[in-house]
N, C-alpha and C positions, 0 to 999 in steps of 0.2 A: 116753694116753702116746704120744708121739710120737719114733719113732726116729729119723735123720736125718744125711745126709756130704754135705757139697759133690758136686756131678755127678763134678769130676777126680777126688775120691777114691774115689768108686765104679767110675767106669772103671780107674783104677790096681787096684783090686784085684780088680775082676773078670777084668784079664789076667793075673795072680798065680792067679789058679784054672783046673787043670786040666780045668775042665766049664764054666766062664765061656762062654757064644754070645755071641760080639761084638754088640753092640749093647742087648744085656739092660740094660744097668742104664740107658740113657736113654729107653730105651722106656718102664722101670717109673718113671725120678725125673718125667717128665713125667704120671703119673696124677695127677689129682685127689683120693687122698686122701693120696698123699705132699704134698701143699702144702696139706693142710686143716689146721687152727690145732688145739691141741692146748692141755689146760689147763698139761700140763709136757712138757717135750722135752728129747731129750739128742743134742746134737751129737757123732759117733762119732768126728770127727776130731780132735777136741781133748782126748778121756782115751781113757785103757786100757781095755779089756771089764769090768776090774773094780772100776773106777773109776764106770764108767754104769749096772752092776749095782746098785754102791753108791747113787746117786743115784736110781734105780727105789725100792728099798726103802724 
């Protein structure tokens, strides 16, 4: 299962977090296994937490 936000949305909210270190989330969205294929995936930007819960299940 694969979890996943556009890079912008993860910069946008990791300046929203008070312990966010600039540059974290393009450091980690460029890893190799965030861009490895996944049999199901849920894109975090387009539903609610409990919306992508629901689709986990």
């Amino acid at each position: 299962m694969g979890v996943w936000s556009p890079l912008e949305v993860l910069e946008k909210r990791q300046r929203a977090r008070p312990d966010g270190a600039e540059g974290m989330a393009r450091s980690q969205y460029g890893r190799p296994a965030y861009k490895r294929p996944y049999a199901m995936s849920v894109d975090t930007s387009t539903c609610s937490p409990v919306e992508g819960a629901r689709f986990i299940r």
